[in-house]
N, C-alpha and C positions, 0 to 999 in steps of 0.2 A: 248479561252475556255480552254488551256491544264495550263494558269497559274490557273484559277478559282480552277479547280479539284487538281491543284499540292497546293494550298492554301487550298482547303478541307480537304486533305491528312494530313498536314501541322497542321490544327487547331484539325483534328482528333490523329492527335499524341500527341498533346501538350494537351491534357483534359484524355488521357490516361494517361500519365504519372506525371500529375499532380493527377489527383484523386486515383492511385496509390499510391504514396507519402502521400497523407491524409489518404487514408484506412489504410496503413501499420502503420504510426505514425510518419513517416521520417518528416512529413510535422504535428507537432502534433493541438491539437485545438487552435485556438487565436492565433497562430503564423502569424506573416506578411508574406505577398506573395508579391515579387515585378518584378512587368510584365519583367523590363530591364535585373534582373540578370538572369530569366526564359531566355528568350529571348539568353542571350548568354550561361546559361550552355547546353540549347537544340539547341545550333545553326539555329538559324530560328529570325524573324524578329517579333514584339512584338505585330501586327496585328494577327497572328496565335493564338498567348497567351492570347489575349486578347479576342478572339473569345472564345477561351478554358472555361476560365473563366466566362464567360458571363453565359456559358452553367453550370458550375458549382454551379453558385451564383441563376439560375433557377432552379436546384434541390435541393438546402439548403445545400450543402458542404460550400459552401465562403459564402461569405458579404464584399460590399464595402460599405464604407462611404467619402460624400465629404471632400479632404482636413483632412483627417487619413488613407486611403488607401483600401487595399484587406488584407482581414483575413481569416485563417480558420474559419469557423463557429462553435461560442460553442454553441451546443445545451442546449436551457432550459430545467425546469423542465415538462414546458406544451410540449415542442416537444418531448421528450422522452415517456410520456404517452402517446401524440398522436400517436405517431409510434409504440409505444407495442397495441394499441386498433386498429391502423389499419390492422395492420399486424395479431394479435390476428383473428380477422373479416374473412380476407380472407383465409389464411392458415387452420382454425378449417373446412372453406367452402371447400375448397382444398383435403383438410379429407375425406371429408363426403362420395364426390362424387367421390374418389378415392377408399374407399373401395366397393361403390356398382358396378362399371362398369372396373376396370380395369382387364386386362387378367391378365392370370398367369403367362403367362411372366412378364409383366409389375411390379407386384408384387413382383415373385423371384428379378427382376432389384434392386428394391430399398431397397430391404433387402440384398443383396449384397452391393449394393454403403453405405448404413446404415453401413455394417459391416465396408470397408474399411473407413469412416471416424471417426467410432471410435477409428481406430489402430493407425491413423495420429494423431485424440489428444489426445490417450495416449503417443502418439511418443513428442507431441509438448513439454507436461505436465514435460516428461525429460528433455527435452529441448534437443531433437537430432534432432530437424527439422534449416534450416537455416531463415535466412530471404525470399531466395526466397522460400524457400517450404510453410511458414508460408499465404504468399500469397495464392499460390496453394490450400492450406487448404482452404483457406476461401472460393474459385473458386469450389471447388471441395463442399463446404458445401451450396453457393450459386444453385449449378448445382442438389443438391439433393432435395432442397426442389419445385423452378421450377420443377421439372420432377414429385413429384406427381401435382404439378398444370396442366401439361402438360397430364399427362394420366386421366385425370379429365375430360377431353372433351369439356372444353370448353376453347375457345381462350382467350376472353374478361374476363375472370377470369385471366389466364397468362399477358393479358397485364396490368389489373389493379393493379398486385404483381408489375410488371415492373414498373407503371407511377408512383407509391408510392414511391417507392424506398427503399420499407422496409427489402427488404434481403441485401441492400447498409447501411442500416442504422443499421442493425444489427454488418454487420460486424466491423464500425465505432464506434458501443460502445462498443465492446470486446475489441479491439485494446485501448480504452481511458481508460476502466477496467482492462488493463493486464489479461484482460482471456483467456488463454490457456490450461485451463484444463476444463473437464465437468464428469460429475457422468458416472459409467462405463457400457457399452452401451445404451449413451445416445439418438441414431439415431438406433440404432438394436430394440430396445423395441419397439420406435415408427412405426418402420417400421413392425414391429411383430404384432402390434395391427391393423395398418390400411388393410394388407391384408387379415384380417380373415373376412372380408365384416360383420362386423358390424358397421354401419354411426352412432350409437350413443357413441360405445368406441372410436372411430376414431375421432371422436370430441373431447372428453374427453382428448385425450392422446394427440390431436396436441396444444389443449388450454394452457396443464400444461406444454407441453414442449417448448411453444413459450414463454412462463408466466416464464420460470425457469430464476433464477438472478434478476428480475425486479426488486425488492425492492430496493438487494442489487445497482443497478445501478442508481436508483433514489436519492438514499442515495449520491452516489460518485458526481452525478448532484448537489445538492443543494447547494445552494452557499452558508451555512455556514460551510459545511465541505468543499467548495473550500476554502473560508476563511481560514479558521484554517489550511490548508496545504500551504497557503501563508505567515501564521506567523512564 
């Protein structure tokens, strides 16, 4: 039993620090992955990493193919719209039922955390954030939009943001975009509009702000401007 859980441990390290690696860009998209050198830069044996991986290739980070390997996963043009219309979906839902029911705590909360993640990507936008802050950012922008999912009241709303993996996927194509800057109080305004309890601006304001870049990121997808930055 104590190797089973020490292998748990083991496989849960190795899918942290791999998807780490892919979110930040260290690991960028289409890059090979190969279980042996994992294996010895994370000192652990290739059953753990392979575990890891499994789990990654099951939420659309990797892809393996027989006899070519494990790669980062480049997202298409149809997975990128699909993940802006699902996350579009749930988050504007997120909205809704955030500004009718939340306390005024809960409110002040997010219009503070709003504030503080603007100052971080004005910070980033200098470029006086490091690499590991740059993480934190994303950690801290992940933790903002969960929390109105979270004072929303309903669980199965929280977990269907989770099993999507659309705040994962978010941060995955900023990182492929080099977006580190965002219009200036980008999460204040939102957070400004969702706590005045009106569910119809609250939708409004989560739609355009989950919607802001798409084009451009669609654009960076398309595999004739991948093309043309391969010539």
């Amino acid at each position: 039993m104590k190797r089973t859980v020490e292998g748990q441990n083991l496989s849960k390290q190795a899918y942290s620090r791999i998807r780490t690696g892919i979110l930040s860009g260290s690991l960028p998209l289409g890059s090979p992955i190969s279980r042996r050198h994992l294996a010895q830069t994370f000192g652990m044996s290739v059953v753990p990493i392979t575990e890891a991986l499994q789990q990654l290739e099951s939420e659309g980070l990797v892809e393996s193919w027989p006899r070519v390997g494990t790669r980062v996963r480049v997202p298409t043009l149809h997975d990128v719209r699909g993940h802006y219309v699902v996350r579009e979906a749930l988050e504007s839902q997120a909205a809704r039922l955030f500004s009718r029911i939340a306390s005024p705590q809960e409110r002040e909360e997010i219009i503070q955390i709003g504030a503080t993640l603007d100052e971080n990507y004005r910070r980033s936008a200098l470029g006086e954030l490091s690499n590991d802050e740059h993480i934190q950012l994303h950690e801290e922008h992940f933790r903002f939009h969960m929390r109105i999912a979270e004072c929303s009241g309903h669980n199965v709303l929280c977990e269907a943001i989770e099993r999507h993996h659309i705040l994962t996927f978010n941060w995955l194509y900023d990182t492929a975009a080099s977006r580190t800057s965002l219009p200036e109080k980008h999460h204040s305004t939102l957070a400004q509009v969702l706590s005045q309890a009106d569910p119809e601006k609250a939708d409004a304001a989560m739609r355009a702000h989950v919607m802001y870049g798409c084009e451009d990121l669609l654009r960076r997808f398309d595999p004739r401007h991948l093309m043309s930055h391969r010539l």
